[in-house]
N, C-alpha and C positions, 0 to 999 in steps of 0.2 A: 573733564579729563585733566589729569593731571599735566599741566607748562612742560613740564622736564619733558615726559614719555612725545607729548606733542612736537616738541621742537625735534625731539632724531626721528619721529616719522616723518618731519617734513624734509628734514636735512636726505633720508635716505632716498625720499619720493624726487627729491631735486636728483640725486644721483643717479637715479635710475632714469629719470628721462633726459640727463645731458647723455648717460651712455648709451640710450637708443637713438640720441641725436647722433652722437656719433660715427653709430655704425651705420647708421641711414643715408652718410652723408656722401654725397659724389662729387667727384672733379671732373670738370671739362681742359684741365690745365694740359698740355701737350707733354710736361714733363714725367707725367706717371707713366706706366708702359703696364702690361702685361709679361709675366714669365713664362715660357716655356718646359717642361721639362724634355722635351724634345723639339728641333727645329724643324728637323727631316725627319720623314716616316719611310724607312726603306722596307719595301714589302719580297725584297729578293727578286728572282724569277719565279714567275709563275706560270702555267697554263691557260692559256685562252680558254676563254669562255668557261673557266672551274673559278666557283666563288674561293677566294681564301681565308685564311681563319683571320680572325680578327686582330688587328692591335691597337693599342692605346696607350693614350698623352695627356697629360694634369698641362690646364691652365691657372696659374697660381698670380694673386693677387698680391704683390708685395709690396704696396707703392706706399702706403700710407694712409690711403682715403681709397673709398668706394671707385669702382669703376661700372660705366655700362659701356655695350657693344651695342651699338645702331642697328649693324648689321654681322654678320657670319655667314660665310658662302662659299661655296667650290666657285671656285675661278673660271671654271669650263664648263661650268652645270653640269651634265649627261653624259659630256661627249669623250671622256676617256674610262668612263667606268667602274668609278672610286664612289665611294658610299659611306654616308658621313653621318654618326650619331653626336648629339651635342648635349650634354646635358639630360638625356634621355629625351631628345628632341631626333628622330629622322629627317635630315636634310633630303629629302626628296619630291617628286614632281610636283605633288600637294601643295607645298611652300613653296615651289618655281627655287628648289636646292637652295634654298636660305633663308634664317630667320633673323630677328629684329629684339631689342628690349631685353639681353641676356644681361642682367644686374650680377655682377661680380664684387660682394661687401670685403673691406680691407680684411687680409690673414687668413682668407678664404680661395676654393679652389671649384673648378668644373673637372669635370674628366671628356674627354672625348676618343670614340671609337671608330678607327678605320677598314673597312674592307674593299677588296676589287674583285668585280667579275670583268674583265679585260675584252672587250672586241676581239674576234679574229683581225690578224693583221695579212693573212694569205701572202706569207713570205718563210722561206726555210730557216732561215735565222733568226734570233728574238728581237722583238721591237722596243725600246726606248718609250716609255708611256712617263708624264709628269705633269701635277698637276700642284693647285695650290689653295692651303684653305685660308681664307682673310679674314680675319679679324678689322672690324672699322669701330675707331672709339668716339665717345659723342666729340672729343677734343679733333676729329676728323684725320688724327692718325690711322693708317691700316698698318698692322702686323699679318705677318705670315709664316706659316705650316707649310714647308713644303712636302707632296706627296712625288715617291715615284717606284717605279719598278719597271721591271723588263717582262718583254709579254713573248710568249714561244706556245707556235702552234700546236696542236697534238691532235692524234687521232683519239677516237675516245669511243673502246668496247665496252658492252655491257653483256655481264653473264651468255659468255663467248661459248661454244658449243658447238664440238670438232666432229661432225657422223662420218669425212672422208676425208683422205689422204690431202691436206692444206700447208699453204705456207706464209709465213709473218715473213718479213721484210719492210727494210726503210730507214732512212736515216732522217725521219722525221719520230720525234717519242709517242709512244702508240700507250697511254694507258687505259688500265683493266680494271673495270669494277666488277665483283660478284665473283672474279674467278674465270679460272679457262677449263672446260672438263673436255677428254678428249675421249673418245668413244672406244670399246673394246675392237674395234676391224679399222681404226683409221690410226692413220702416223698425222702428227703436229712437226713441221721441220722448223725452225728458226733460224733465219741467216742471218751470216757474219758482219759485225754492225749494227746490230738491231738494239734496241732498248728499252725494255717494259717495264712500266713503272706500276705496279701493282697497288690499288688501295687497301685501305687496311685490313679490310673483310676480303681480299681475291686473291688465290694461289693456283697452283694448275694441280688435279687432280690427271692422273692418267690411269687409264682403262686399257687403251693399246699401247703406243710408241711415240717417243717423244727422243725428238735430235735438235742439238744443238750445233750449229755448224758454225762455230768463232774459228777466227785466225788469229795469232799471236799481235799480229797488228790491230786486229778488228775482232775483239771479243764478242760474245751475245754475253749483254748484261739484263741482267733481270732484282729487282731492287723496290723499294718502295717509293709512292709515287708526292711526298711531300721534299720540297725542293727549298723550300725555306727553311730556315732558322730555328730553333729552340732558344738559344742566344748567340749573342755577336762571333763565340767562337766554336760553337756547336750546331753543324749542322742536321737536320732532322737525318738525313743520308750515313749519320755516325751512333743514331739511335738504337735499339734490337727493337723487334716484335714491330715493325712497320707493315708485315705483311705475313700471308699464312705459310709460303714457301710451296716446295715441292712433294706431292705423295704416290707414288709410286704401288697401284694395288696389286692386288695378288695376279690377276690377268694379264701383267705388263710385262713384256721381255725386250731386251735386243736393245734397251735406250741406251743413248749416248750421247753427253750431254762434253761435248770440245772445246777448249778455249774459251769456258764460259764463268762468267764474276756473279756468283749469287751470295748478296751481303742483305743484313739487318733484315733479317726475318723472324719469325718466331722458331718453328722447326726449318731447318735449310731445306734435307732430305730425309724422305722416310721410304723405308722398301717396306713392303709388307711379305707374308711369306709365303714359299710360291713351291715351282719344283725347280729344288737346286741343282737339276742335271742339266737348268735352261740360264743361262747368263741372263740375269736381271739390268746390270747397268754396269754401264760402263762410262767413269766419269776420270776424263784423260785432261792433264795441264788446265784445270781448271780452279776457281777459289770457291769455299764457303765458308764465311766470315759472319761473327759477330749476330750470333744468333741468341733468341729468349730462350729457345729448348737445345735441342739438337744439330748436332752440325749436320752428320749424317748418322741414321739408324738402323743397319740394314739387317731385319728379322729372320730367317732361315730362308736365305736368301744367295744368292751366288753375285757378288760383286768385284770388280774390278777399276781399283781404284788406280791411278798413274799420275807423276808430276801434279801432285795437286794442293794446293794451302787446306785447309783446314783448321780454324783460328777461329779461338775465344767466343766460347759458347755455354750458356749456365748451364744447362747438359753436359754430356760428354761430346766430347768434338766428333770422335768416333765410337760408336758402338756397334759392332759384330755381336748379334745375339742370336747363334747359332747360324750353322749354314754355309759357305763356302766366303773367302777374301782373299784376295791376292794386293797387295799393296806393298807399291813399289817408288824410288822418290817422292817420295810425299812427306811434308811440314805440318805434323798433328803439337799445335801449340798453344795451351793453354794460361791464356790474362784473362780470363773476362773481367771487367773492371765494376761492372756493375752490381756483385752478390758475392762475398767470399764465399758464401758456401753453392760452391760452383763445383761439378764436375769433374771429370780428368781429360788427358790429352785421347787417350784410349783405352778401351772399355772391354773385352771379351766375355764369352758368355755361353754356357753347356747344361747351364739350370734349365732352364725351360725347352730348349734344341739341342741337339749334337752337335757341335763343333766341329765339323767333316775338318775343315785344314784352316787354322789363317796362316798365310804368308809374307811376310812382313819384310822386303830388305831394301837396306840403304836409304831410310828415312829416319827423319831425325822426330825425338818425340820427347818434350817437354813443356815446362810451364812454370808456376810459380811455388806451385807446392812440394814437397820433400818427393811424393810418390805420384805420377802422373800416368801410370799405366796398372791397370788390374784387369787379372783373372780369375774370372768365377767358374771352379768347376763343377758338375754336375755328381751322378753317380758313378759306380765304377762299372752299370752297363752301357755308359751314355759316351759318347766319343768325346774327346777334349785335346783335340791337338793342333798345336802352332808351330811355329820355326820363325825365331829371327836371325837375320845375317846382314853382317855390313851396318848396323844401326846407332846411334845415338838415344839412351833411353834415360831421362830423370825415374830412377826407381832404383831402390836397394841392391845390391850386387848380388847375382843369384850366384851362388855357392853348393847346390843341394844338386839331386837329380835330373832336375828342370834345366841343369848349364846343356847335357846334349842338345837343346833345343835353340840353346844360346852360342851362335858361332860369331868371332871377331866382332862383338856389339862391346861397347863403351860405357859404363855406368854411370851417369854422374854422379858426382860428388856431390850428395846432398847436405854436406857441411856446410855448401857455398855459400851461405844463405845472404851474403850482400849482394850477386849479383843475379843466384838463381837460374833460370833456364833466359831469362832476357841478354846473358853475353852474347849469344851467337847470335842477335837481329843489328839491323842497323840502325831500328828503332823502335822501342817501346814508350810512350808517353803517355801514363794513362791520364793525366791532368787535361791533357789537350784531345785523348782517344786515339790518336793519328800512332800509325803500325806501318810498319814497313818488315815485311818478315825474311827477306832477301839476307844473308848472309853479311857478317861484320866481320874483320880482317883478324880476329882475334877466336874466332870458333873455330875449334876443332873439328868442325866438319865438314871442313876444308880440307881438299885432298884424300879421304878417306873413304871414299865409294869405292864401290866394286868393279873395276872399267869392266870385265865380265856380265853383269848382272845391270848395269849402270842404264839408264834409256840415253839414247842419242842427243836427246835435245829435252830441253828444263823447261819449266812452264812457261818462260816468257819466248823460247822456241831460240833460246840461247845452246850451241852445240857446246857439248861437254866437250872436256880434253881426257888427255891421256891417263888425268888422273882426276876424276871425276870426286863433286861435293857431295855430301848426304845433305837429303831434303830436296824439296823442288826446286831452287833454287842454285844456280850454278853461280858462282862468283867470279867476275872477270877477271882474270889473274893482273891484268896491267895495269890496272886503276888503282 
């Protein structure tokens, strides 16, 4: 063989084994360390005894030279609950919660994954759980991961299933998996304080009658049941479609759903269609927020809606589609932040039903789009009639025949377009998701209620005065 060609395979054969020497090589010196990309693992609050979803932390090698771990181990083995993958190793009983010989080569990384199924702690308040995961290097340094979270007890149904007249209560959180159905002959009541956190597969069908008995102090919340994080400033609680929400069948009358907070569902409410000579629902000083479908959709149906939010939903917030409405103080306000092509604040509808009457006064109904309110009429044998008074409306200024319909309503200015229907809150932030739809000192819909037609007291059970705000929402004149 030719000297020349010889001499650079030997040059490169040297290269190649000083550079697996290299990489082979380990420190037992005390001055290398391991990195973290995280110190603390915060797993939020969670629920006892519900496994949570997993998170995970890069162990990164930066030191210079090879390192090994002797050992890797929960600090407390078993005894608070936490569950530890290492490199695609299970730290559990098998291994007595800890392994040996993890080689960590320089410029190189492990990943590790944590979860907690939490002990009962049998106390009303959440418990304080913390644990620690150790790293020990062969140089006899331990490094450490701390783990913690808060542990809260909860009751836990499964595909719940109502044949007679029952009641939920508790101020312990009571979640629902599979759903609540309630039977066509039985009433579901829900008392004041209560809060159901729904999985993502469980909503309440109803068959008979369902009540919700909140106080302005003491709402019934009903919400989805992930209480942790998405990230550090979004909590799962500010997500939509966490849960199926509520459906209201055609055999349902008489519900009344009071002082009640139903947020980040997929559809909020849905009526189905029924006989409109019977009051379907009645849903007084209550929210529904931030929904994947529909806020409320109620089908040839007879609803009565009062001091109520109704907020940012890729559907329409409200949709009357055919059938009887009365709607009064109420905040139909449309951000959804999640899908510009989103819906409107309100939705009418005589295509498919007759539109016996919507009644619409003294609410305020906007959003971000030029037109936040439409009606669809049907034929000229098919009913189609509304009446608004007293209202604030994001929608073109009716000018035609349609004004008889339109008594002392306000048009916005859909020129606005820098600050849209967001001037009248106190706060719209879609960066952070956080809404506050209570009145800002600068909306006109202040003062401009109808004290005639006005309800006594606003959704937070705030008494109007003498000169009442449009929307649910009353603003404290002295603040």
């Amino acid at each position: 063989m030719n000297a020349k060609y010889l001499l650079i395979i030997l040059l490169l054969s040297v290269g190649l084994v000083s550079s697996c020497s290299d990489d082979d090589s380990f420190t037992t010196s005390s001055q290398h360390r391991l990195v973290f990309s995280e110190d603390t693992i915060k797993l939020d609050t969670v629920f006892s005894n519900v496994p949570t979803p997993a998170k995970s932390f890069w162990v990164y090698n930066k030191s210079g030279d090879g390192l090994r771990c002797t050992n890797i181990r929960l600090e407390h083995g078993n005894q608070t609950g936490f569950r530890v993958n290492v490199d695609g190793t299970y730290l559990g009983a098998s291994v007595g919660y800890q392994m040996g010989g993890v080689e960590i080569r320089n410029k190189d990384s492990i990943r590790v994954f944590v979860e907690l199924t939490s002990p009962y702690n049998y106390k009303e308040a959440a418990k304080y759980l913390e644990d620690n995961l150790l790293f020990t290097l062969e140089s006899g340094i331990t490094q450490r991961v701390n783990l913690n979270a808060w542990s809260w007890d909860a009751r836990l149904l499964h595909n719940v299933h109502i044949k007679k007249d029952s009641v939920i209560s508790g101020e312990k959180p009571i979640v629902i998996y599979g759903g609540i159905k309630v039977d066509t002959m039985a009433t579901l009541t829900i008392k004041e304080g209560t809060t159901l956190y729904f999985h993502n597969d469980a909503g309440i069908d109803v068959y008979g009658r369902l009540i919700c008995e909140g106080t302005a102090e003491n709402n019934v919340v009903l919400r989805g049941d992930r209480i942790d994080h998405m990230f550090d400033y979004l909590p799962y609680d500010y997500v939509t479609g966490q849960w199926q929400g509520i459906h209201f069948y055609g055999s349902s009358y008489d519900n009344e759903l009071i002082y009640t907070d139903i947020h980040s569902t997929f559809d909020g409410i849905i009526v189905d269609s029924c006989d409109v000579n019977r009051l379907s629902l009645s849903l007084l000083s209550s929210t529904v927020h931030n929904c994947q479908g529909y806020g409320v959709m109620a089908t040839n149906s007879q609803v009565l809606i009062e001091n109520s939010q109704i907020t940012n939903t890729l559907n329409d917030c409200l949709y009357v589609n055919g059938g009887l409405a009365s709607v009064n103080n109420c905040t139909l306000a449309q951000f959804y932040p999640f899908d510009a092509n989103r819906g409107v604040a309100l939705r009418f509808s005589a295509r498919q039903y007759a539109l016996e009457i919507l009644k619409c006064q003294n609410s305020l109904i906007t959003g971000y789009a030029d037109d936040e309110m439409m009606g669809e009429g049907g034929d000229s044998l098919t009913s189609f009639n509304y009446y608004f008074s007293d209202c604030i409306i994001r929608t073109p200024k009716i000018t035609t025949e349609d004004s008889l319909c339109f008594v002392n309503v306000l048009f916005e200015d859909i020129k606005d377009t820098l600050h849209y229907g967001q001037k009248h809150f106190m706060r719209i932030d879609t960066d952070s998701l956080r809404y506050d739809f209570r009145l800002d000192t600068i909306s006109p819909a202040i003062d401009r209620g109808n004290p005639l037609t006005s309800l006594p007291l606003d959704r937070n059970g705030i008494i109007r005065d003498e000169k009442p705000d449009i929307g649910s929402f009353e603003r404290i004149k002295n603040n």
